[in-house]
GUBATI-437413 format. One record per residue: z, y, x of N, C-alpha, C, O in turn. Coordinates in steps of 0.05 Angstrom, whole numbers, padded with zeros to 5 digits, always signed. Example, Ala and Ser with C-alpha at 12.3 -4.5 7.8 and 13.67 -1.06 7.14 Angstrom:
+00156-00114+00264+00156-00090+00246+00156-00066+00264+00169-00066+00285
+00142-00045+00257+00143-00021+00273+00157+00001+00258+00161+00023+00268
//
This chain:
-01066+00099-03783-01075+00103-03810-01102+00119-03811-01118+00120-03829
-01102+00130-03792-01128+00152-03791-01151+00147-03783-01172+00160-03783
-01142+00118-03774-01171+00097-03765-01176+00078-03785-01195+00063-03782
-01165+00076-03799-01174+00056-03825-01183+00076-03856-01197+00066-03873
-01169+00107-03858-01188+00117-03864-01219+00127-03866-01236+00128-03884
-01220+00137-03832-01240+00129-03814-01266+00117-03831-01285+00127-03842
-01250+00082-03825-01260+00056-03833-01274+00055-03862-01297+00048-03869
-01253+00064-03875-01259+00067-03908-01287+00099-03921-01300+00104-03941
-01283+00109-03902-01312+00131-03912-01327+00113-03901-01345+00106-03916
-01327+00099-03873-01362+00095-03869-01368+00068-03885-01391+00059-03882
-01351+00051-03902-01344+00028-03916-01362+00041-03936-01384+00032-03942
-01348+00065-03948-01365+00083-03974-01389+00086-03967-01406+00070-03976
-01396+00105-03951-01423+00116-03947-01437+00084-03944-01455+00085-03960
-01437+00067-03936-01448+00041-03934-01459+00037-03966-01482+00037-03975
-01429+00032-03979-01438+00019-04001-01452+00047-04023-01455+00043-04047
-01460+00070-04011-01472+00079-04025-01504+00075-04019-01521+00068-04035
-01507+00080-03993-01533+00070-03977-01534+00048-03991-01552+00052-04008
-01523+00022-03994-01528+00003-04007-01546+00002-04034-01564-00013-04041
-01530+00027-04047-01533+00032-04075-01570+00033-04083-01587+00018-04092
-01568+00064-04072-01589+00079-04060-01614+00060-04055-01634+00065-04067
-01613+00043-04042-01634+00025-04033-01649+00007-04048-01671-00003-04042
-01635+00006-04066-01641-00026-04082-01659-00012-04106-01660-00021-04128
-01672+00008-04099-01692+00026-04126-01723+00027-04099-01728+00024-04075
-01741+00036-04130-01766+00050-04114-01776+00066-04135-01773+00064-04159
-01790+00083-04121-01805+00112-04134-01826+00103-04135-01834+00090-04116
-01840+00107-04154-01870+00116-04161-01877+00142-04158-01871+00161-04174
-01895+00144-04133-01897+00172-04120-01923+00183-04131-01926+00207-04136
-01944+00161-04136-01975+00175-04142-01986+00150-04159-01985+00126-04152
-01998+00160-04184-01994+00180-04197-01967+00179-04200-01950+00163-04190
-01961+00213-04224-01932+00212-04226-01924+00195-04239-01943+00180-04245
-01898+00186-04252-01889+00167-04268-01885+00178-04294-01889+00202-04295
-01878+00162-04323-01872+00182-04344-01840+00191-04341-01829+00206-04358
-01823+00177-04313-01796+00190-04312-01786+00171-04289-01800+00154-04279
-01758+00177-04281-01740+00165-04259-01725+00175-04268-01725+00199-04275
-01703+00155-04271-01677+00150-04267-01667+00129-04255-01669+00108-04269
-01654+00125-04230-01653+00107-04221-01628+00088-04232-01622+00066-04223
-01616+00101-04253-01591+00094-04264-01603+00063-04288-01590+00042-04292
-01624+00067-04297-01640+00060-04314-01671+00045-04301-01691+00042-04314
-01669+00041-04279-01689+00023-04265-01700+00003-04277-01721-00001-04289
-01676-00013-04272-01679-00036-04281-01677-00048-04320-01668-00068-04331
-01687-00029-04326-01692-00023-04356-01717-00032-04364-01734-00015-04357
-01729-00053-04378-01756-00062-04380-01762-00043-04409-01745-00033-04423
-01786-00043-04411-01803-00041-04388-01823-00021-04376-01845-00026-04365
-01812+00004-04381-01815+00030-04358-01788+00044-04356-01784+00068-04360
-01768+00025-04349-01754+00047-04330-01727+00060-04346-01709+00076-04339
-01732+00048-04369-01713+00073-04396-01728+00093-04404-01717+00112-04415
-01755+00093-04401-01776+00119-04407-01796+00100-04425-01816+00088-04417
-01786+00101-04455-01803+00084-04471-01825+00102-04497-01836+00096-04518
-01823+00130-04480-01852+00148-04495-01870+00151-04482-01867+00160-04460
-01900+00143-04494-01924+00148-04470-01918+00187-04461-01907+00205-04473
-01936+00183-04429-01934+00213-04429-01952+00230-04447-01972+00218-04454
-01949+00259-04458-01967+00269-04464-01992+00277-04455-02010+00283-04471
-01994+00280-04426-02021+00280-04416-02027+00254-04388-02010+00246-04372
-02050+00246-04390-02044+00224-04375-02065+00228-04359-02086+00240-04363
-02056+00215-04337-02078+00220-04304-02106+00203-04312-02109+00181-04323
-02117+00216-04306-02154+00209-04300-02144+00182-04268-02132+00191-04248
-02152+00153-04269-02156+00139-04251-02188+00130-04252-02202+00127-04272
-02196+00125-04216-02223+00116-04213-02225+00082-04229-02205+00068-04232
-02245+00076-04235-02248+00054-04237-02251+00039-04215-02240+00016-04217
-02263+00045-04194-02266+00035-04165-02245+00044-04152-02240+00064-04165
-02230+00043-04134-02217+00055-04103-02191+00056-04116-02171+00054-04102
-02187+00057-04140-02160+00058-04153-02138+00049-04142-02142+00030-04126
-02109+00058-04144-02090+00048-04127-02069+00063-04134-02078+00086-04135
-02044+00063-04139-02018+00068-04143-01996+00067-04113-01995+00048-04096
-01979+00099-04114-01967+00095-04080-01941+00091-04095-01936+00098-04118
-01921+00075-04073-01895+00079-04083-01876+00081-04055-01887+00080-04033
-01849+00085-04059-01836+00080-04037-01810+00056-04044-01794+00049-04061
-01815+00053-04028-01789+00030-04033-01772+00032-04016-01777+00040-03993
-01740+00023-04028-01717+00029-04007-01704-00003-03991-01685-00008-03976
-01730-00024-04008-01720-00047-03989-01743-00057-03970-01764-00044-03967
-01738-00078-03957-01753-00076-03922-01768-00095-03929-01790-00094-03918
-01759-00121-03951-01786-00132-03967-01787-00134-03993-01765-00127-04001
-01795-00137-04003-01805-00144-04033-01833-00152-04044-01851-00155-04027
-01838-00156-04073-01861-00173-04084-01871-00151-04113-01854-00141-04127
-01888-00149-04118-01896-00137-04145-01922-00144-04158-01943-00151-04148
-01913-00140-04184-01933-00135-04199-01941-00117-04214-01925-00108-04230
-01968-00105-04214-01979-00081-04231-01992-00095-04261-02005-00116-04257
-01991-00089-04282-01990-00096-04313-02004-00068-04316-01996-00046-04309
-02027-00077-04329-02038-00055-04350-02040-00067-04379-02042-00090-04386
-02038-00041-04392-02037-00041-04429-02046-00025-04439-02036-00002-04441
-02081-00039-04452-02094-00012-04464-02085-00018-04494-02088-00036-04511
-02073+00008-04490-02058+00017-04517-02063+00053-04523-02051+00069-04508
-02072+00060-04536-02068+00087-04542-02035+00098-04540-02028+00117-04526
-02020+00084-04555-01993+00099-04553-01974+00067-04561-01967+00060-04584
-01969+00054-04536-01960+00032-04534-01934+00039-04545-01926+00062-04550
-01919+00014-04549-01885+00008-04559-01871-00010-04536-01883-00024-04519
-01844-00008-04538-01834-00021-04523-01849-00059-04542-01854-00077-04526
-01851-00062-04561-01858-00101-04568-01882-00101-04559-01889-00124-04553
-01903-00080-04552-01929-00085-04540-01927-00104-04512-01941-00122-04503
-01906-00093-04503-01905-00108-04473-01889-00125-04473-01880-00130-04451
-01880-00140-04494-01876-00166-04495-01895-00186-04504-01889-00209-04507
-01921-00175-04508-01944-00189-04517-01959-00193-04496-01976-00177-04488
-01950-00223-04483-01967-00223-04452-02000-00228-04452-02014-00224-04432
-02011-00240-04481-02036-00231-04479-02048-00208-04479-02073-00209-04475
-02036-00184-04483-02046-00157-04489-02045-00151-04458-02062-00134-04453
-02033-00159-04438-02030-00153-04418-02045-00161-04386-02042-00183-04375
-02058-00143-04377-02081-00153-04359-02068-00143-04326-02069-00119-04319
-02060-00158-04314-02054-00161-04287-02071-00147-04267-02095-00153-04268
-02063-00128-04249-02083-00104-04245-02082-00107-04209-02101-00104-04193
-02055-00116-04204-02045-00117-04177-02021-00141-04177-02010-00145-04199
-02015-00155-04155-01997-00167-04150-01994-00169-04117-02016-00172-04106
-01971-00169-04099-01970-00177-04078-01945-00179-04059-01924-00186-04069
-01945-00174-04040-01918-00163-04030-01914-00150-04003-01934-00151-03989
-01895-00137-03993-01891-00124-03966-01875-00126-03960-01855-00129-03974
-01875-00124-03940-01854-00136-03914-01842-00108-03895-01832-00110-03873
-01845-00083-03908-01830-00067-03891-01828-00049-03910-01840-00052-03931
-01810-00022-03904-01796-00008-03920-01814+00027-03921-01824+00040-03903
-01810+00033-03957-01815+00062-03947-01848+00058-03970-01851+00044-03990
-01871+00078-03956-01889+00082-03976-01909+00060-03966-01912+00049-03944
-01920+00056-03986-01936+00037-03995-01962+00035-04018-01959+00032-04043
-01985+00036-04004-02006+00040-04026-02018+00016-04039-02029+00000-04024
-02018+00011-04063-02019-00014-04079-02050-00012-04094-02054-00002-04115
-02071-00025-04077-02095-00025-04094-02095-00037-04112-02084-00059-04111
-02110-00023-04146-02113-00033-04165-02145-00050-04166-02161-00047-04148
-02149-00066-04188-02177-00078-04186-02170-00078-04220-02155-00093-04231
-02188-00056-04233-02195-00065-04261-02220-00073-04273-02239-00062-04284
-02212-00103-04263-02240-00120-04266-02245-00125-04289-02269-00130-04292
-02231-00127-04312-02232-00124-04340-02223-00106-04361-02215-00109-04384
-02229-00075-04337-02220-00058-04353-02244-00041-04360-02251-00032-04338
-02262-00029-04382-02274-00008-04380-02277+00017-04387-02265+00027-04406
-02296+00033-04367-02286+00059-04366-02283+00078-04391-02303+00082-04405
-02258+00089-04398-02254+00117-04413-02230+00095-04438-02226+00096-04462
-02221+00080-04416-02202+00066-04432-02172+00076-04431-02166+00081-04408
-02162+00079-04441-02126+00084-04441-02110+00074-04436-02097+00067-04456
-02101+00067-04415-02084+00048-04406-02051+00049-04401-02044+00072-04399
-02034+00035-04399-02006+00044-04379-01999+00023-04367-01997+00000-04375
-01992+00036-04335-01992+00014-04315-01969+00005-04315-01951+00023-04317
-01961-00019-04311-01929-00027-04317-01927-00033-04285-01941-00052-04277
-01912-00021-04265-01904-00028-04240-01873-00050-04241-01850-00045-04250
-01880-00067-04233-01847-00082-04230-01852-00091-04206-01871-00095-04191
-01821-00095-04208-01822-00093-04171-01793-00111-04162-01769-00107-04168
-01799-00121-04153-01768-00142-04137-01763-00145-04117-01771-00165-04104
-01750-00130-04109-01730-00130-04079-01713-00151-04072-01701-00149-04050
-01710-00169-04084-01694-00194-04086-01655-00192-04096-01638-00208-04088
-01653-00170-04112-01643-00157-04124-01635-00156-04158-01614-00151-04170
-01661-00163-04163-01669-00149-04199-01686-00135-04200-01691-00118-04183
-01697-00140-04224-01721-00126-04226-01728-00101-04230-01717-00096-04252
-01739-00084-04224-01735-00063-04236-01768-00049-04244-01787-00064-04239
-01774-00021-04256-01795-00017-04272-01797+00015-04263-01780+00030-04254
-01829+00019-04268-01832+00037-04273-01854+00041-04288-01870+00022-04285
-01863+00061-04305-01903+00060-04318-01916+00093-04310-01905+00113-04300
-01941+00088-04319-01950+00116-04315-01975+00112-04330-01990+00093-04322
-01983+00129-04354-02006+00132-04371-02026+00145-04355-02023+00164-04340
-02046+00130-04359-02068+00132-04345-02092+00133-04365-02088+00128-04388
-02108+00138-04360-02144+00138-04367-02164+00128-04347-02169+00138-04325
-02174+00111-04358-02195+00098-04330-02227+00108-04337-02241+00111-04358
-02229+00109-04316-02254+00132-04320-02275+00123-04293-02264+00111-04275
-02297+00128-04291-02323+00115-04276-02312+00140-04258-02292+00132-04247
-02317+00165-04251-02310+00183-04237-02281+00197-04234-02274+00201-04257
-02262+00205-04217-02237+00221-04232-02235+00240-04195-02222+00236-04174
-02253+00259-04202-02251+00284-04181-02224+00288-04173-02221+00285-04148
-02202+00294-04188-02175+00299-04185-02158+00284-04181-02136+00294-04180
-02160+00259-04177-02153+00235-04163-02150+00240-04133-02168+00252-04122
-02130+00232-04120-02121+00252-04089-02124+00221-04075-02103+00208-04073
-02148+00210-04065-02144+00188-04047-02134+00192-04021-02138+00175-04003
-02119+00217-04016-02104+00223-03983-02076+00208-03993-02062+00195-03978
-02071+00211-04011-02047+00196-04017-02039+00179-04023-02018+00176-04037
-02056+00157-04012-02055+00127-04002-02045+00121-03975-02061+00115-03957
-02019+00122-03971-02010+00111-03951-01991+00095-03950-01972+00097-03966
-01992+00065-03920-01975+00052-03913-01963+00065-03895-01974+00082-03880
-01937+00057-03894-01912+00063-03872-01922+00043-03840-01919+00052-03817
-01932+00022-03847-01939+00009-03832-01962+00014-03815-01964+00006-03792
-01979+00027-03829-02009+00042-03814-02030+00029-03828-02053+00037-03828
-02021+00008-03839-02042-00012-03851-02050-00002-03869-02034+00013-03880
-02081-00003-03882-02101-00002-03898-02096-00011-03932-02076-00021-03942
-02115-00006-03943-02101-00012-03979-02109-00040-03975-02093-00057-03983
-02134-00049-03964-02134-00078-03972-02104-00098-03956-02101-00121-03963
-02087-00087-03937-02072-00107-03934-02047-00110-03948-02026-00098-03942
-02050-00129-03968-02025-00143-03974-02021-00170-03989-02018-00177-04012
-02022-00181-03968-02021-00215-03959-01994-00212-03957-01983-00195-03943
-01978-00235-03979-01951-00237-03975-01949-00271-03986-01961-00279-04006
-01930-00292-03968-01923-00311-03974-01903-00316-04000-01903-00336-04014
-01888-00296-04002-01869-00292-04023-01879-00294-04046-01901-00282-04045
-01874-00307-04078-01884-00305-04097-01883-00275-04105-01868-00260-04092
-01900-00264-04125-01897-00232-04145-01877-00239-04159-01869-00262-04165
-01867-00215-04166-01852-00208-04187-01848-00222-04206-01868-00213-04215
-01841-00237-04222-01845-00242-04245-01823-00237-04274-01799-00239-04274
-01834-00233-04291-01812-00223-04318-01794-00258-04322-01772-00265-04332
-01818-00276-04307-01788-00301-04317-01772-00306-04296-01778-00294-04275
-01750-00323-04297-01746-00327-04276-01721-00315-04257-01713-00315-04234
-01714-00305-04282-01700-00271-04257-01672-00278-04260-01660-00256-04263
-01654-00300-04260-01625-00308-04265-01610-00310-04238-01587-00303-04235
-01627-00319-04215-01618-00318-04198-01610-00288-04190-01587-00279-04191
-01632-00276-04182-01640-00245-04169-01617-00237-04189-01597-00230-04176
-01612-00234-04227-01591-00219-04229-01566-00231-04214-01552-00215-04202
-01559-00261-04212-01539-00260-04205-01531-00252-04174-01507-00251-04168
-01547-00247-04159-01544-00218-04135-01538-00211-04139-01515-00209-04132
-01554-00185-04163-01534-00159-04166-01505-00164-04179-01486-00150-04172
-01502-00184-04197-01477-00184-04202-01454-00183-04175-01436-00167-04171
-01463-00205-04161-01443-00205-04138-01446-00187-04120-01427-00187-04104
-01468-00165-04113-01459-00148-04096-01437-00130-04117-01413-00131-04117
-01455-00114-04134-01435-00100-04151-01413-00106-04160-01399-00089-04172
-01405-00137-04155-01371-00143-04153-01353-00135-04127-01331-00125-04128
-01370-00142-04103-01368-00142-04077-01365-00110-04069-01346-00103-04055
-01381-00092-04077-01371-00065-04078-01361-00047-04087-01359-00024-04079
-01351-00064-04115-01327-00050-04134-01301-00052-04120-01281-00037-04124
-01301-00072-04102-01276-00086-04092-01270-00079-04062-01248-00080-04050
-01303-00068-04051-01287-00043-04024-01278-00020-04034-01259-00007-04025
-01294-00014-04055-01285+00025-04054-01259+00017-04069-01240+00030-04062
-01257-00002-04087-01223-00005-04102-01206+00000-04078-01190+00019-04080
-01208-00015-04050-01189-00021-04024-01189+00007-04021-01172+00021-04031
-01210+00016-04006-01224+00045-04000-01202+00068-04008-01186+00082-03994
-01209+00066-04037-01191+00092-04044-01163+00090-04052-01150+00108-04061
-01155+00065-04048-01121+00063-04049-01112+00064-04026-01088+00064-04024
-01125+00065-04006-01119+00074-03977-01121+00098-03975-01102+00106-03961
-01138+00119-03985-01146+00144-03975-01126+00153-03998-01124+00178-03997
-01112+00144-04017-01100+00168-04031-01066+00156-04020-01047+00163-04035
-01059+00140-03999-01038+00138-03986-01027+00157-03971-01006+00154-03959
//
């Protein structure tokens, strides 16, 4: 019995690692929030108020870091110059100008160059990050200001896990996309069936 207990914590800790994984942070700039409970909440995250002060971005060298807890995935970066956007703004896909798209192939931090080729400077923006792990989709934003200079802009904090450079990300995989996504939920449905149904086993064993 004491080996199928055993069995059943590292069953848990699995399916929490599991849990755990299937999110990513927006590390730089900050985000307007995280909750990972609310990720997958379109479309920033369950954080649907601009922030009150918003990061100065270069117009040139620009780039967003994140970390991710899966080993590949695909995204897309969405900007919306909006002074103080709404959640129906970002269902207006013409208001919406595609900033980044690509994908990676290994796990952890990751610097995502932006190109705002139709953005100009001292504009207001918020960057819509989505992101698919093959999973569901999930979100994050961060109010920004695009600006010809931004001194306080930290370009050390552009890094890949991989060693690679901002220009690489060449991915065969399609981006992200807001359509499309019936499959990827029905993943999560079936893991999240699939791991309701170890820890159910799990803990009717451990309270024997």
């Amino acid at each position: 019995m004491a080996g199928v207990r055993f069995a059943c914590c590292v069953a848990l800790l699995v399916c929490f690692q599991t849990l755990v994984s299937a999110h990513f942070t927006l590390t730089y700039p900050s985000s307007r929030g995280f909750d990972d409970t609310k990720e997958a909440t379109a479309p920033c995250g369950g954080f649907d108020t601009p922030s009150a002060q918003r990061v100065q971005i270069p117009l040139d060298g620009a780039f967003i870091e994140i970390n991710s807890g899966h080993t590949s995935y695909t995204y897309i970066v969405n900007a919306l110059a909006k002074n103080s956007p709404t959640v129906a703004d970002f269902s207006n896909t013409s208001s919406l100008v595609q900033v980044a798209q690509g994908g990676r192939a290994y796990p952890q931090a990751a610097c995502l160059p932006l190109a705002f080729n139709d953005i100009k400077p001292n504009t207001n923006v918020t960057l819509q990050v989505v992101y698919n792990g093959g999973d569901g989709l999930l979100y994050q934003c961060v109010d920004a200001v695009v600006v010809d200079a931004a001194p306080s802009f930290n370009k050390t904090m552009c890094v890949n896990a991989d060693g690679s450079d901002t220009s690489s990300v060449s991915s065969s995989a399609p981006a992200a996309s807001a359509t499309g996504t019936s499959a990827s939920q029905g993943s999560t449905t079936q893991m999240a069936y699939g791991l309701t149904f170890i820890v159910a086993v799990c803990i009717s064993v451990l309270l024997v």
